[in-house]
N, C-alpha and C positions, 0 to 999 in steps of 0.2 A: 805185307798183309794187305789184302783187297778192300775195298772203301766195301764193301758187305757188309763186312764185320766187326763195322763200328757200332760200338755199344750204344744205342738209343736211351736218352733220358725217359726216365719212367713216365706215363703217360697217366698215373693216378694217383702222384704226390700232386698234392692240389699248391698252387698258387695264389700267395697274400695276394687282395685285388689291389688296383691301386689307388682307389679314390681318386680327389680331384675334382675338378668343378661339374664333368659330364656327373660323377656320383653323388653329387650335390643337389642337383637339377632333378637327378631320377627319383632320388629319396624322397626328396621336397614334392612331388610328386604324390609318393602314398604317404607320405605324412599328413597332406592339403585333405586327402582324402577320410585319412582318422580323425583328424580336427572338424571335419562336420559332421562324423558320426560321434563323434565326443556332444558337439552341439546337440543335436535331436536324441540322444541318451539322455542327458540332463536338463533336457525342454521341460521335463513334467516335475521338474524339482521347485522351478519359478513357477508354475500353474493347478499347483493344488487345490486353493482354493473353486479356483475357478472349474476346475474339472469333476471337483465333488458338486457344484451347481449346476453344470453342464450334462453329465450324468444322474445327476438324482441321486448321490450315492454316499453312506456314511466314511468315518475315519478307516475302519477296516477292510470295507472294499477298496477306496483308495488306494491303501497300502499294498494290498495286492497286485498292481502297475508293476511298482518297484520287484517285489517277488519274483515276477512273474519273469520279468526281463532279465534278471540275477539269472534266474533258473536256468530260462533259454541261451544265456549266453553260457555259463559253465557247463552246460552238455555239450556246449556246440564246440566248447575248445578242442577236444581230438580229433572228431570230426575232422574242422578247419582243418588244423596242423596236419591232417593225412591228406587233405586235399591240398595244400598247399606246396608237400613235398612229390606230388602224384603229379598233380597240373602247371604248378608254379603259380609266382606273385600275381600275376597279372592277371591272371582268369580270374583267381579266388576276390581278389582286390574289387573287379570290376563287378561280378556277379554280389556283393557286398553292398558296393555303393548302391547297384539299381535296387534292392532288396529294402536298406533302410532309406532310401526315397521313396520310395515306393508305402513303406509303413510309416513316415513322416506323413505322407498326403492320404495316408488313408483315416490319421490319428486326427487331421485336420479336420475330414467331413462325415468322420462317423458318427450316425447318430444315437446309438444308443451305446451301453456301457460294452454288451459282449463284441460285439464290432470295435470299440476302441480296446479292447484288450488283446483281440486278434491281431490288430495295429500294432501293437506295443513288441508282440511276440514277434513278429515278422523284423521291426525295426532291431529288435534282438536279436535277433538271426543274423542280417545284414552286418552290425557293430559288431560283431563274434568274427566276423571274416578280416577283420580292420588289424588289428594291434599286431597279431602272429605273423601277418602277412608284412608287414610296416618293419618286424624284427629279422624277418630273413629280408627284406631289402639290404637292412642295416652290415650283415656278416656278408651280403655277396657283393656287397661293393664296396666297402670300406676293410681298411687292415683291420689282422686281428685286434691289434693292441687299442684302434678307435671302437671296436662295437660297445663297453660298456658305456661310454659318456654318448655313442647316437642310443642307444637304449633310455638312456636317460633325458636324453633332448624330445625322442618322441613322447616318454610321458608329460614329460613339460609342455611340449605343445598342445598334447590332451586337457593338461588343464587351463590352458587359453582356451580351448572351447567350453570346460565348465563356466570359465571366467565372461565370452562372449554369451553364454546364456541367460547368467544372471545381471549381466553387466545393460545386454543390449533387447536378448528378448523378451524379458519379466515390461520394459517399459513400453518395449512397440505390442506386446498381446494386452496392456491396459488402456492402449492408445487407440490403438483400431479392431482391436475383438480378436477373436479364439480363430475363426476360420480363417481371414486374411493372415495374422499371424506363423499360424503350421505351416498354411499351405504357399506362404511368402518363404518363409525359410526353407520349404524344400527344395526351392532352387537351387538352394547350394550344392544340393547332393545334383543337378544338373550339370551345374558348371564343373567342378570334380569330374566327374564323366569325361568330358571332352580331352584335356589334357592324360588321363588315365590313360585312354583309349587309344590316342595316337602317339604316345609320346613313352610309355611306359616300358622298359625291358626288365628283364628276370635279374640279369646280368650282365657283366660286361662281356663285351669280345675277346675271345680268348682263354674266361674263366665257365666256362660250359660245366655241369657237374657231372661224374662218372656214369655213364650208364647202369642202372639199375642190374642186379645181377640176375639171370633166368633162374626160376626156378628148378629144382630138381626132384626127381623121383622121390619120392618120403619124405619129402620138405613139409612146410606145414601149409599146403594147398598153393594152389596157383592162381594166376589171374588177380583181379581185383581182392579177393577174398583173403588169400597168401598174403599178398603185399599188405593188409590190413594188420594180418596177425603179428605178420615180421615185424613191422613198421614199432608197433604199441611193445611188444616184446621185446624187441633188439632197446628201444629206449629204456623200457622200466627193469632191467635189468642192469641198467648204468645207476651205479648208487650218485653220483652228479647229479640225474634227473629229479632219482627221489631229495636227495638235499634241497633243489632246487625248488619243488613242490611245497619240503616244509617251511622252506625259508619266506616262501609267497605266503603260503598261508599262516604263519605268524607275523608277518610285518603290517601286512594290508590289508585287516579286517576293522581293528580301532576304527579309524579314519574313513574307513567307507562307509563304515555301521551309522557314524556320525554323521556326514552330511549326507547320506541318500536319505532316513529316514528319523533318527531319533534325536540328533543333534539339537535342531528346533524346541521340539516338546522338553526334551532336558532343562535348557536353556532359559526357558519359558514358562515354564509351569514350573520344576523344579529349584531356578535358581531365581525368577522372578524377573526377568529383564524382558523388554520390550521385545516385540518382533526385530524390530529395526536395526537395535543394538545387538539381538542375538542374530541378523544376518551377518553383519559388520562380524562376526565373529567367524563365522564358516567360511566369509570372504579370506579373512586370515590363515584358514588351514591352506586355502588353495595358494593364496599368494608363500605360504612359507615351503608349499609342497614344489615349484614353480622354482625360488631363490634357492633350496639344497638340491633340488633335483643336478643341476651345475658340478655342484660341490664335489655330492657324492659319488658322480660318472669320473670327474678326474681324479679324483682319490682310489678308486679299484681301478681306472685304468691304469694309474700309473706303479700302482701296488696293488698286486692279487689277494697278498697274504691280509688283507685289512677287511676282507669280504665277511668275515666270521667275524671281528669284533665290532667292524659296525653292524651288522644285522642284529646282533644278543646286543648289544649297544641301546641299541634304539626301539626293542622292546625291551628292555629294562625300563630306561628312561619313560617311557609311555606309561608302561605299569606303576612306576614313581608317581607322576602327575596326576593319573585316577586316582589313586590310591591318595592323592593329597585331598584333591577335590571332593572326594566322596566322603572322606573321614573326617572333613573339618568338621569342627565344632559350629553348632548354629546351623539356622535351616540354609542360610545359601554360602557359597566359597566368595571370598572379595572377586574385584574384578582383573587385578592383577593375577591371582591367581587362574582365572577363566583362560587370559591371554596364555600365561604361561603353557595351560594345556593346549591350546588352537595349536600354538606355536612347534607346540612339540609333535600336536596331529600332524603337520605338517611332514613328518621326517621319515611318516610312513611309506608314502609312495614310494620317495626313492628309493627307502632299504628296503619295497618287495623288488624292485627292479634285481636288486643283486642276486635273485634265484633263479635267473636267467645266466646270469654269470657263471653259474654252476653249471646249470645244463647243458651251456653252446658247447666248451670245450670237452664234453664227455660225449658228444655225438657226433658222427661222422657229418657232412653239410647234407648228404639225401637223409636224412633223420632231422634237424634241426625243428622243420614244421613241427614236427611230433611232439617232439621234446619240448618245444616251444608250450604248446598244447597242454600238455601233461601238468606242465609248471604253472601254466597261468589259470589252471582250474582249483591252483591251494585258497590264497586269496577271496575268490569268488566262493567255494563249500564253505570255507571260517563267518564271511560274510552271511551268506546265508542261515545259514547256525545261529549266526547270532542277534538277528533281524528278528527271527522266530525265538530264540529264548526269552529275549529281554520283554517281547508283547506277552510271550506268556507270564513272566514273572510279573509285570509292569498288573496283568489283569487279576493275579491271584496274591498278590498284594498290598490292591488298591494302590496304586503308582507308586509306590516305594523305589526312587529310583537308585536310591542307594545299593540296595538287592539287589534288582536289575541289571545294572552295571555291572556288579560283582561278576558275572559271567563270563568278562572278559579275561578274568584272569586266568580262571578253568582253561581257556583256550590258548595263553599263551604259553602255559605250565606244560599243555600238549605238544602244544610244539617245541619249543624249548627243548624237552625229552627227545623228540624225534631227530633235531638239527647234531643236539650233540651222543648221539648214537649214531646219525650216519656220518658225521663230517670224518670222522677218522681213513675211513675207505674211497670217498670220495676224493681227497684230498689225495691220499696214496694213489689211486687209480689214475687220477690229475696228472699228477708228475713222473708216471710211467709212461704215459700217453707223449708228454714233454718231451721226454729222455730217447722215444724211439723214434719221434718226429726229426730231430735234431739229429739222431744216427744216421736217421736214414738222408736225410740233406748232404751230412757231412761225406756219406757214401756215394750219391751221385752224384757231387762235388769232384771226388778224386776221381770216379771215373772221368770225368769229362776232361780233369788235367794230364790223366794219364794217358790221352790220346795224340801219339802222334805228329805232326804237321804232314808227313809225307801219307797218312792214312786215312784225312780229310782233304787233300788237296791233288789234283791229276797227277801223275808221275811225270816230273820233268828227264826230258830227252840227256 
């Protein structure tokens, strides 16, 4: 037999990457970069007062900041994720960071409210390019079996930048004013830049993803347009994705609803505690969000099958703790029990992260963006829902926040219903996808034993 006719290993079985330090270096990299859009995202959380004096502007315009950036960033998730699997990390990454520097310094010297709102939206736009992009780092350069616990080190790192907001910029914007402040910490989004820019790859050498496949005659359009539709459609036809979706958006609304905007006034007005003491309390969600974040990445990576009872896990447990705080007897809950609920806000984050866990392995790696996308827009819709119900109830009840609150259970009864309606298929389609991976390994495996030495090697005399 002629060395011709040696079977070539397939060229579109993809390759665990290897990690390693070079993947350590690149990650740390767009993670450096999410961590100071974490920071200028939650800048306006320590400066409310200040930016209702700064603008002229009552509690409900205010609140509108936060809306407004929810908004912009949950539209922007497919977006992103199409551009991210279209362009890759490094554009999306970098055109990110200049975007929300860019709306950090403009947040710094605007003077009036519609120009700081234009600000805000922009810096939303920018932190919409950050997370998705930060998650396919995570899958092209580490093994499979590491992506859940980097999925979960990047949100922990994210909440080191709520943590550096409140921690470091609430006391240098009461130390030297509003302008020096924003327009000091945009630097950071500068220095990010530098490294980003020279130092940053897609992937490793070696791990290149399959060429896009051309379109064809009757397909569903070509060019930019096609790859849109295919892109959104090849993923949401993966019941993975949609688990993934519900899974984000029943884990991650509690705990966002609570420190982006109502946490405070609950806290405060409804249970009677000082500003102070009720920071000390939000500080708690983020530090408890921070210590399981850990937990829960090595527990799903090391076991897949725990993905579904810690998610219903830990919105059970959530819905437990409202349900205690709201129902106690007497106008406020002790302070044991406050902790108890922070504590448990805490457990949110990580169990949205796991609706990513669902989605990576139900998409091929040129899909991931997407899917990434798809998933991290549940989260953000619940949150926004619930931002807007609780104001409305909170206004046609005369603050009753007992009522108010109530809302949260409506949302997770929703989800609930949806996780365990699709987990059945998902799960199946999971472990098909396993079984023919594995086939096919084990098949150009024997090919390759079954070749030869005289059929790879010149013909001796």
């Amino acid at each position: 037999m002629s060395s011709a006719t040696v079977p070539a290993a397939p060229a579109s079985l993809p390759k665990d990457p290897p990690g390693g330090r070079k993947a350590v270096l690149v990650w740390s990299i767009g993670v450096a970069v999410y961590f100071v859009a974490v920071i200028f995202r939650t800048s306006l959380g320590v400066a409310g007062l200040e930016a209702a004096d700064r603008f002229h502007v009552n509690a409900s315009a205010l609140s509108t900041f936060s809306l407004l950036q929810l908004l912009v960033y949950a539209g922007m998730q497919i977006p992103v994720g199409l551009m991210v699997d279209r362009l890759g990390t490094k554009k999306v990454l970098t055109l990110g960071a200049v975007l929300f520097t860019a709306g950090q310094i403009g947040f710094a010297l605007s003077p009036s409210y519609g120009m700081a709102l234009a600000a805000r939206a922009l810096l939303g736009c920018g932190d919409a390019m950050t997370f998705i992009s930060v998650l396919r780092l995570g899958t092209r350069w580490f093994p499979a079996r590491r992506a859940p616990l980097m999925a979960q080190l990047a949100g922990l790192v994210g909440m080191a930048g709520n943590l550096v907001s409140t921690l470091v910029l609430a006391p240098v914007l009461h130390g030297i004013g509003w302008v020096p402040a924003f327009a000091g910490s945009a630097v950071a989004g500068l220095v990010v830049l530098v490294p980003l820019v020279l130092f940053l790859r897609d992937h490793p050498e070696g791990h290149e993803p399959p060429p896009r496949p051309a379109a064809t005659a009757g397909a569903a359009g070509s060019g930019a347009g096609g790859f849109v539709r295919r892109q959104i459609s090849d993923s949401w036809k993966e019941p993975g994705t949609k688990l993934g979706l519900w899974v984000h958006f029943t884990t991650q609304f509690p705990a966002m609803v609570f420190l982006l905007l109502w946490g405070m006034p609950f806290l405060v007005e409804a249970q009677g505690l000082s500003r102070t003491t009720a920071g000390g309390l939000l500080t708690l969600i983020v530090a408890s969000n921070m210590a399981l974040g850990l937990i829960y990445g090595q527990i799903v990576g090391r076991r897949q099958s725990s993905r579904i009872p810690l998610a219903l896990g830990t919105v059970a447990v959530t819905a437990l703790m409202w349900g205690s705080v709201l129902a106690y007897p007497g106008d406020h809950a002790p302070m044991w029990l406050l902790v108890c609920l922070c504590l448990v806000l805490g457990m949110c984050g990580p169990a949205s992260m796991i609706g990513f866990d669902f989605a990576r392995p139900a998409n091929p790696a040129e899909r991931q963006g997407t899917a990434s996308g798809i998933t991290n827009m549940g989260g953000f819709i619940a949150s926004m829902t619930t931002l807007l119900v609780v104001g409305l109830l909170l206004d046609a009840t005369g603050d009753d926040y007992r009522i108010a609150f109530s809302s949260v259970f409506v949302l997770e009864l929703l989800g609930i219903s949806q996780i365990l309606r699709l987990r059945g298929r998902a799960l199946s389609r999971e472990r098909d996808r396993a079984t023919t991976a594995v086939a096919g390994a084990v098949v150009t495996a024997g090919a390759v034993a079954d070749i030869a030495p005289s059929e790879v090697s010149p013909a001796r005399p």
